[in-house]
C-alpha positions in Angstrom: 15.4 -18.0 -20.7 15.8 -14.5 -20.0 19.3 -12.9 -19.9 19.5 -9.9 -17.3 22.0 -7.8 -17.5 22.0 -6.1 -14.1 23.5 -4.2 -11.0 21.9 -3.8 -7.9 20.1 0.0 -8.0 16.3 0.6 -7.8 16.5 0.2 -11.6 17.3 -3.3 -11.4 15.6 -4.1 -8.7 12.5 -3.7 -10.5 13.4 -6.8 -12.9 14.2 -9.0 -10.7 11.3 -8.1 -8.5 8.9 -8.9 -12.2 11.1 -12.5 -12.9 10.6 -13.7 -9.2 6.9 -12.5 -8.9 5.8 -14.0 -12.7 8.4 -17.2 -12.2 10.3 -16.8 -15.4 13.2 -18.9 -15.8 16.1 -16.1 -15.9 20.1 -15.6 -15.4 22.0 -12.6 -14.0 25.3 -11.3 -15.8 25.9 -8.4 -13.4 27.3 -4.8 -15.1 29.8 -3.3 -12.4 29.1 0.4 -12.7 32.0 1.5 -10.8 34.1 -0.2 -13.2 32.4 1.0 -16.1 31.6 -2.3 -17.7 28.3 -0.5 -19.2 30.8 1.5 -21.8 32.1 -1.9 -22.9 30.9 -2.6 -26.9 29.2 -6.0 -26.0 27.2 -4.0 -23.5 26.7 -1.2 -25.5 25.1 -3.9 -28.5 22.2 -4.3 -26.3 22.0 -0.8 -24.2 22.8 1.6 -26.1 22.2 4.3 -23.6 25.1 2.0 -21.2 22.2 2.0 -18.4 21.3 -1.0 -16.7 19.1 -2.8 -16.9 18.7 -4.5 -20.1 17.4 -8.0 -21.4 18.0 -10.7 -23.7 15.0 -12.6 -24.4 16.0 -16.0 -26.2 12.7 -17.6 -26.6 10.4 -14.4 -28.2 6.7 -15.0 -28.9 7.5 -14.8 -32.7 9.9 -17.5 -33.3 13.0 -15.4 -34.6 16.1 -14.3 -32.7 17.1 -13.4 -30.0 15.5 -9.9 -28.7 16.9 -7.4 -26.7 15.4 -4.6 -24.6 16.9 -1.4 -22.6 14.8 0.5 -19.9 13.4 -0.5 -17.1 9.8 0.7 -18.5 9.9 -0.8 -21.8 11.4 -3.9 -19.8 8.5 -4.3 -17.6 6.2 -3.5 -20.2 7.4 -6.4 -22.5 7.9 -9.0 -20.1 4.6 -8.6 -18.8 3.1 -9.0 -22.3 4.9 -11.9 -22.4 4.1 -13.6 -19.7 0.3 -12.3 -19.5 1.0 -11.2 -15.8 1.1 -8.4 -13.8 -0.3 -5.9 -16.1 -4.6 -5.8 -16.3 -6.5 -7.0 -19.7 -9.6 -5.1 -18.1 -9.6 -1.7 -20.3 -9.2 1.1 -17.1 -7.3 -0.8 -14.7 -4.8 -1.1 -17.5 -4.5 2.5 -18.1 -4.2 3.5 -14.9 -1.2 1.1 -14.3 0.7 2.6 -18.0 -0.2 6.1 -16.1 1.3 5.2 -12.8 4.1 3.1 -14.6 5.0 6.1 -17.2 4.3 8.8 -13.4 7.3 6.7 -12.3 9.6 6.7 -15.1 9.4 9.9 -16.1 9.3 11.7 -13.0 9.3 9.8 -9.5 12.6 7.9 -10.1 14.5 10.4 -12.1 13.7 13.4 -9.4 14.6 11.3 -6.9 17.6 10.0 -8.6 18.4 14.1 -8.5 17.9 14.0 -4.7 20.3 11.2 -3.9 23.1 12.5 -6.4 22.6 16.5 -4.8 22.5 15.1 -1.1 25.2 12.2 -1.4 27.3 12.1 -4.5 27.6 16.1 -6.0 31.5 16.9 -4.8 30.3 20.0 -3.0 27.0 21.0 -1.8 24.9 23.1 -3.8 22.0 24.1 -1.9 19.7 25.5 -4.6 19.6 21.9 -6.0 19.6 20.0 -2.5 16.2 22.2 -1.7 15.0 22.0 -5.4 14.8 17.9 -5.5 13.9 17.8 -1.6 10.6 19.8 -2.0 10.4 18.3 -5.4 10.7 14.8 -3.6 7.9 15.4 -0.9 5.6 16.7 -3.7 6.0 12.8 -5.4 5.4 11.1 -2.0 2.1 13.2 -1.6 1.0 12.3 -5.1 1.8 8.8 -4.6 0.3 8.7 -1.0 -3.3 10.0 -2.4 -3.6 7.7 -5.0 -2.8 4.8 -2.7 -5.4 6.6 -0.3 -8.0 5.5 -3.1 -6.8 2.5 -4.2 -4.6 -0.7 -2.5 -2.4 -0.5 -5.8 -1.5 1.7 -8.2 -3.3 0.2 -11.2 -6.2 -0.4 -9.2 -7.0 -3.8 -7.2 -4.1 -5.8 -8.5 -0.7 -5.4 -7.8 0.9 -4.7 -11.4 4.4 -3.7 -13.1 3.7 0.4 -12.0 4.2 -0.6 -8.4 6.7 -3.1 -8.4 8.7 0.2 -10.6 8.0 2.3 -8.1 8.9 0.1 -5.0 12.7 -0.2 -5.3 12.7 3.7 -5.0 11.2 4.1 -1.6 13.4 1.0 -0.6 15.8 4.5 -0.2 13.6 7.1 1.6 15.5 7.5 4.3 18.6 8.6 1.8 15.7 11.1 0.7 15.1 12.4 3.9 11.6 11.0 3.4 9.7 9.8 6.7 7.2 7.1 5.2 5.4 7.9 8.7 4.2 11.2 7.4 2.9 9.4 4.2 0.2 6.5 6.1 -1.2 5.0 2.7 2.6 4.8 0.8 3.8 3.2 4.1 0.9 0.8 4.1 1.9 0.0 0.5 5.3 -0.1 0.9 5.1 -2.7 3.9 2.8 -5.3 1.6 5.4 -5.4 -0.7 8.4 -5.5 1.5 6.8 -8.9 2.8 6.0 -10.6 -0.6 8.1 -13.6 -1.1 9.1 -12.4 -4.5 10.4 -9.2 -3.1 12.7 -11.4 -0.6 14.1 -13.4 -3.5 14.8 -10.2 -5.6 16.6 -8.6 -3.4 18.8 -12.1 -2.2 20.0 -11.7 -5.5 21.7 -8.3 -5.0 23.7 -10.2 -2.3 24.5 -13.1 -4.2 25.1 -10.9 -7.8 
């Protein structure tokens, strides 16, 4: 059983989206942001950065206790490890999807993150920022749009923990001022994973949690 400690954002998302496509037995305790419930000490035990997501594993491969885990990449990483899915034995295919799964972390989520926060949240516009993440923004939807030009996934043939990372962010392009029309292979991409039934039952738990 895996304990997810979770609120609905493109960060966890992208567990949910690994639990329903791999089929691991796993329960929700959500983390209310907007009450700052990720600041409380119990929280704080497991993410010590108070970000969601985070993890409790209570059955580890090695027998001892309980393990916890914070970030999304180290998350995905583990779980797919664990479960011997989503993530390549085959030497390059591998790679490629810890490339495309670190291009994401690193850079694709957190610039984007920048763009929603300067175009939605910041109390007064600043429009050095707002045009700094925008062109910033439509740089990382052409680099993700010619690789999926060469390949149907990120990783390669196989769908794999670096897209299902990268997915819950384009959920918001439109937030981004992003038209997925001017980007044909992400769009293509984007649709297949939309209509996966694991991606349905991911985000039916956002409703329900």
């Amino acid at each position: 059983m895996i304990d997810l400690y979770y609120a609905p954002t493109p960060n966890g998302h992208k567990i949910t989206l690994f639990l329903e496509e791999a089929g691991l037995a796993y329960r929700i305790h959500r983390i209310d942001i907007s009450k700052g419930d990720q600041f409380q000490p119990a929280f704080l035990a497991i993410s010590p950065n108070n970000k969601i997501p985070a993890i409790v594993d209570h059955e580890p491969a090695d027998g001892g206790a309980p393990l916890s885990l914070f970030e999304s990449g180290a998350i995905l990483l583990y779980l797919a490890e664990k479960s011997g899915k989503l993530l390549s034995t085959e030497l390059r295919e591998r790679q490629a999807t810890l490339e495309w799964l670190t291009w994401q972390v690193a850079g694709f989520g957190p610039m984007l993150g920048q763009n929603h926060h300067f175009n939605h949240f910041a109390p007064q516009p600043v429009p050095y920022a707002i045009e700094r993440y925008q062109v910033e923004t439509q740089r990382l939807y052409g680099v993700l749009n010619t690789r999926l030009e060469k390949t149907p996934w990120l990783g390669g043939e196989h769908y794999s923990i670096a897209d299902i990372a990268t997915y819950p962010w384009v959920v918001s392009h439109e937030r981004q001022r992003i038209a997925l029309e001017l980007y044909p292979a992400v769009k293509n991409w984007f649709d297949r994973i939309k209509s996966r039934p694991a991606t349905l039952a991911a985000y039916k738990q956002a409703e329900k949690n």
